[in-house]
C-alpha positions as CSV (number, residue, x, y, z in Angstrom):
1,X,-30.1,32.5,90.0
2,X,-31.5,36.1,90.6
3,X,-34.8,36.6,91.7
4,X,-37.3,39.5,90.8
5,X,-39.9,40.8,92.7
6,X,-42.2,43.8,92.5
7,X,-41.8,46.4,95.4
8,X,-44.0,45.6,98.7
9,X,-44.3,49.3,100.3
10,X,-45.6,47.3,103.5
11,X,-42.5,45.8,104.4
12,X,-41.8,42.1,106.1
13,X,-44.5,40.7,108.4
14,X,-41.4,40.9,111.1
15,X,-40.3,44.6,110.5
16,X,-44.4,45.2,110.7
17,X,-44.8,43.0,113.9
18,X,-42.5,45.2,115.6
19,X,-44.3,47.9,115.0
20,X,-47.0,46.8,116.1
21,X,-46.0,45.7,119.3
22,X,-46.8,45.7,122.1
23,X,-50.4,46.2,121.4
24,X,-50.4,43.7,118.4
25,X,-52.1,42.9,115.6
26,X,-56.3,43.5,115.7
27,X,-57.9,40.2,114.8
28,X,-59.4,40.8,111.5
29,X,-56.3,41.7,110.0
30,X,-54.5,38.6,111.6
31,X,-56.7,36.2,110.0
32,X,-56.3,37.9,106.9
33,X,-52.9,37.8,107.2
34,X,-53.1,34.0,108.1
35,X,-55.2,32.7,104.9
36,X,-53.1,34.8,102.9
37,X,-49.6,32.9,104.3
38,X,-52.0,29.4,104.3
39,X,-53.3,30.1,100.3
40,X,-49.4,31.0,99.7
41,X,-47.9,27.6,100.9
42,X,-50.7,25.9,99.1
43,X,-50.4,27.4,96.3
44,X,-46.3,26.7,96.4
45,X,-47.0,22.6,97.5
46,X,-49.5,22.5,94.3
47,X,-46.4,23.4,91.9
48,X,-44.1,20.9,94.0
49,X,-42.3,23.7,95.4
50,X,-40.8,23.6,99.0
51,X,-40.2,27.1,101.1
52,X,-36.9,26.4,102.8
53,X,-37.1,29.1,104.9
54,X,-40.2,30.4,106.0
55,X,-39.7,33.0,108.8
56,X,-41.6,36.5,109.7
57,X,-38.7,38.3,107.6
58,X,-39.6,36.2,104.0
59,X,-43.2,37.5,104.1
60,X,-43.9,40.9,102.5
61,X,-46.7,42.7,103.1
62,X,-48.5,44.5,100.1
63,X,-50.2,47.7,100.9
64,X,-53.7,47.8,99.8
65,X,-54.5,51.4,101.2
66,X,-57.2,52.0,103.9
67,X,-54.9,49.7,106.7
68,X,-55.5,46.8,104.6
69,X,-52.5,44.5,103.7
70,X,-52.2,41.3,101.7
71,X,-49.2,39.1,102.8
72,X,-47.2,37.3,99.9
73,X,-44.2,35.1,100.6
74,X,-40.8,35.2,99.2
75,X,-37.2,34.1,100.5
76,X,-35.7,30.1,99.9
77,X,-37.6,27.8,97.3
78,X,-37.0,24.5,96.5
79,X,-38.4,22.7,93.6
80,X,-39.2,19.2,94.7
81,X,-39.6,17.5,90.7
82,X,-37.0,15.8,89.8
């Protein structure tokens, strides 16, 4: 199977998190962050679809300009219909 996915110029949340350190992340942006990772897993459990292998790395961060990103997950799914 070959996946396809459109270019995230933000990177992984875990290539972005070192960066960040040691100072962090700032608070708004974490939550943001957060709901986006929370609306992505409920939107993949909706459609039956299990994430395998959810880790910093399988997160890519779209770059909205201003210092705003927009997490969107990718790496292992599993289809749980039979």
């Amino acid at each position: 199977m070959l996946v396809v996915t459109r270019f995230m110029a933000g990177g992984d949340l875990e290539n972005y998190l070192i960066k960040q350190a040691p100072n962090g992340i700032i608070g708004t942006q974490l939550r943001e962050l957060t709901i986006d990772i929370i609306n992505g897993l409920q939107y993949l459990h909706t459609h039956d679809i299990i994430h395998r292998d959810l880790k910093p790395s399988n997160i890519f961060l779209e770059d909205l300009g201003e210092g705003k990103l927009r997490a969107r997950i990718g790496g292992n799914l599993f289809h749980t219909s039979s």
